[in-house]
C-alpha positions in Angstrom: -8.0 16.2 2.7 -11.1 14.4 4.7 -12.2 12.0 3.3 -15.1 10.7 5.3 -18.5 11.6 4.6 -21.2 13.3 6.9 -24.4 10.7 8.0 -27.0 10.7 5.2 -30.7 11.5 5.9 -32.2 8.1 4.0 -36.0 9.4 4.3 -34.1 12.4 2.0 -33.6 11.5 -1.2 -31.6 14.3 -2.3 -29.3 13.7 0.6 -28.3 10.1 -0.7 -27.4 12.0 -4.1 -25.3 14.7 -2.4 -23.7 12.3 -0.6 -22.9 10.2 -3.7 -21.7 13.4 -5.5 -19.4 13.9 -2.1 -18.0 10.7 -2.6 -17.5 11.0 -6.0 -15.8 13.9 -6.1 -13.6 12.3 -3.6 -12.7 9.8 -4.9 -11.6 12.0 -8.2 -9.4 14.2 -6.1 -7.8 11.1 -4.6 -7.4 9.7 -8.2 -5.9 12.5 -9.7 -3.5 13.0 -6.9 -1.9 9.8 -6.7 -2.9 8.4 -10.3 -5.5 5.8 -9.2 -6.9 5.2 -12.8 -5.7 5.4 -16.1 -6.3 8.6 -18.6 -9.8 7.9 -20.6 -11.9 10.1 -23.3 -14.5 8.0 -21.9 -14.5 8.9 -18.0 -16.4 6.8 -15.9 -19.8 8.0 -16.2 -22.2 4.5 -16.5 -24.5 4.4 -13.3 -23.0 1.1 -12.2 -19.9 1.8 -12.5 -20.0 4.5 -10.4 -22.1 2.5 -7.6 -19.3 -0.3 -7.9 -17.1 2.8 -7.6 -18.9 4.3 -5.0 -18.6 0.9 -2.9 -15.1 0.9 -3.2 -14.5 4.2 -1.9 -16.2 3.2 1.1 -15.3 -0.6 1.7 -11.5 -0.3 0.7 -10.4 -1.3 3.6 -12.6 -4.5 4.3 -12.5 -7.3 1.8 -14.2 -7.0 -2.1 -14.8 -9.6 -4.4 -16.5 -9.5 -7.4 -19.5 -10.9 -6.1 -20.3 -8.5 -3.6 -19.1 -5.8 -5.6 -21.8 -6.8 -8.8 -24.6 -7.0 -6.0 -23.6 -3.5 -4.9 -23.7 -2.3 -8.0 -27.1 -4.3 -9.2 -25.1 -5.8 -12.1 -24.1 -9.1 -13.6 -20.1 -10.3 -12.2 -19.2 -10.1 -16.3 -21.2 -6.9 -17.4 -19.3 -5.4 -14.3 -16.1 -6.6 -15.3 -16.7 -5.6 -18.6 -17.7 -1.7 -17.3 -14.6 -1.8 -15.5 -12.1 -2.6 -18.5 -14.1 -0.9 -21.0 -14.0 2.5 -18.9 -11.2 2.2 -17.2 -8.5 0.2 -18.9 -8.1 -2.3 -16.1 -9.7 -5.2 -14.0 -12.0 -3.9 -10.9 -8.8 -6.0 -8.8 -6.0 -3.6 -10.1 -8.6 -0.5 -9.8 -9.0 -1.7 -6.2 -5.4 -2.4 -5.8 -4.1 1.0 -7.2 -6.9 3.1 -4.7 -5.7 1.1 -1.7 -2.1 2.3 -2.6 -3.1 5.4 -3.1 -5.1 5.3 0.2 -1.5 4.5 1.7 0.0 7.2 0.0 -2.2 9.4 1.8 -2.2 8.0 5.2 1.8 8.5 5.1 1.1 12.0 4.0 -1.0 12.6 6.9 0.4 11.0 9.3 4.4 10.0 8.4 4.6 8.5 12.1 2.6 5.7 10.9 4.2 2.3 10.9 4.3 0.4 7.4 1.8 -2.5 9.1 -0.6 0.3 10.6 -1.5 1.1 7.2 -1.4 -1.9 5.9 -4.1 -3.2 8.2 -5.9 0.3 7.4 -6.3 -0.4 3.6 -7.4 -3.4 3.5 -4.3 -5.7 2.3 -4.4 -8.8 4.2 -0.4 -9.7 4.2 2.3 -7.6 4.7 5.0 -8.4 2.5 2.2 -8.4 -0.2 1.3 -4.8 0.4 5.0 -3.9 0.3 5.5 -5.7 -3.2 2.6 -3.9 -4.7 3.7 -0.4 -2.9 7.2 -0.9 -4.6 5.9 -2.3 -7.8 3.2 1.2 -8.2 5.0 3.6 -6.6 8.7 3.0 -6.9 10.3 3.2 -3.6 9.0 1.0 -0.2 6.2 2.2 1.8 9.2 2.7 4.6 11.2 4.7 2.3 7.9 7.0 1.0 7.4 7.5 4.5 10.8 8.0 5.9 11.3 10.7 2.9 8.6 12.8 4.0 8.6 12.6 7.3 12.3 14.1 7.1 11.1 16.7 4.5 14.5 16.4 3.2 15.1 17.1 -0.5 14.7 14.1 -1.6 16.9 12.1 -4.8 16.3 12.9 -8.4 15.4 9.2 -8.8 12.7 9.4 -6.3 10.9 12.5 -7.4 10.9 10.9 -11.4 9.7 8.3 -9.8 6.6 9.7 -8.0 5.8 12.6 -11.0 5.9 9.7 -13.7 3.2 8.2 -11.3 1.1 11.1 -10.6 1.3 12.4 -14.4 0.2 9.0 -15.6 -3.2 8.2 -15.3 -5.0 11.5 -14.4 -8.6 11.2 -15.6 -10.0 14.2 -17.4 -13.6 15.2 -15.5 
């Protein structure tokens, strides 16, 4: 899956919109694949929320704070972080977090030959053995060992596959 968007036109405004739709949309695929954000009758449809969204998708791998996220979005810090729990169950941090694992998730997928501080560097997490916590902690196994299984394309354990359905079934949004 690419996920990079094509150069936008600005003296087009329809351009700007296609290109927001692309990223949307990408950003859905990428959410239900590896369970990014929590199940909601609500979705995630407020105009701020999706430029705050939108700013994620492309600044994950730089640093974001709330600050520069509200400004992106044209929002106050707490009607942001409001937006954020009301739509989406969690804090904008542990929306940011679980996209940069899932970002992971599919660099390994892509590219298994990838060493574990490659893509941490590549998603944005700024220590090592903090990226490997939160990998273990979302996903179940080390990044090493969800790369190491499928780079072999062994059959992998029981354990392992409950482990990554349970995290892929929970969460998926419903657009």
């Amino acid at each position: 899956m690419n996920l990079e968007t094509k150069a936008v036109d600005a003296t087009h405004p329809s351009a700007a919109k296609t290109e927001n739709a692309s990223i949307v949309n990408s950003f859905d695929e990428l959410a239900k694949k590896y369970a990014v954000l929590p199940k909601s009758n609500k979705g995630y449809s407020h105009p701020a929320l999706n430029k705050a969204l939108h700013y994620i998708y492309k600044n994950y791998a730089n640093p974001i704070d709330m600050p520069t996220l509200a400004s992106s979005a044209c929002i106050s810090q707490s009607h942001l972080s409001y937006l954020f729990k009301y739509y989406l169950g969690m804090s904008f941090k542990k929306v940011l977090m679980r996209f940069r694992i899932a970002k992971s998730m599919e660099l390994f997928d892509n590219n298994p030959s990838l060493q574990v501080t490659q893509v941490c560097d590549q998603v944005g997490f700024p220590d090592l053995s903090f990226f490997v916590r939160k990998f273990h902690l979302y996903v179940g196994v080390s990044p090493s060992v969800y790369r190491d299984e499928h780079c072999r394309g062994e059959d992998k354990s029981a354990v392992y596959l409950d482990l990554k359905n349970a995290l892929q079934h929970f969460g998926h949004l419903d657009v």
